[in-house]
Phi, psi and omega in degrees: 000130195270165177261338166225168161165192183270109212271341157258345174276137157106053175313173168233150205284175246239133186227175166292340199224149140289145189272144169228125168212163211264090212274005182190134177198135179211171185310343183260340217184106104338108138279136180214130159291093170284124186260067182282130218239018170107039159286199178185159191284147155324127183317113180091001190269138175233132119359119161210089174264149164308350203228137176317171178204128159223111200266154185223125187290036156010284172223166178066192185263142168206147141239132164245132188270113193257188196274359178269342188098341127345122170218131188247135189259155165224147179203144189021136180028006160297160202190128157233146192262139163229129192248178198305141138098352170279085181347086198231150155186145171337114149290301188183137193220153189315197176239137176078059154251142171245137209250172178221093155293098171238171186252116177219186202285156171290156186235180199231043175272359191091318168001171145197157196263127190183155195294128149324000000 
């Protein structure tokens, strides 16, 4: 796990998948850099996580879908709270985008993930 860097340098080049590495962790909260290359989540596939996610958009484009019939378009510096068990998945995202993911334990706040 590095202890400093650039959240836009050192892209890693257009893959089959996305990269993800993990720039901080500990028992309560995951951080992570996610890299996308015009991916998209699998045709049927959803996101169900145990753990809250609050993703923040860094460079480029994103949509996300939710499992209600929701679509959030994101772009630079949009951010969305996703709380545990909310059903999501990647529509579809731009090229050299970078996401700021973090990952925590669920908190009993309510949140809900919606358009600014």
């Amino acid at each position: 796990m590095p202890d400093h860097g650039n959240l836009t340098e050192h892209l890693p080049p257009a893959a089959d998948a996305e990269a993800f590495e993990t720039l901080f962790a500990n028992p309560a909260v995951r951080i992570e850099r996610i890299v996308s290359h015009g991916h998209a989540s699998a045709e049927g596939f959803w996101y169900d996580q145990p753990h809250d996610e609050w993703v923040v958009i860094v460079q480029g484009e994103a949509v996300l879908a939710f499992a209600d019939g929701r679509n959030l378009a994101l772009r630079s510096g949009d951010w969305v709270a996703i709380p545990a068990r909310c059903r999501h998945r990647v529509e579809s995202t731009g090229m050299n985008t970078v996401w700021l993911a973090v990952h925590a334990s669920p908190a009993s706040t309510g949140v809900e993930a919606r358009p600014r």
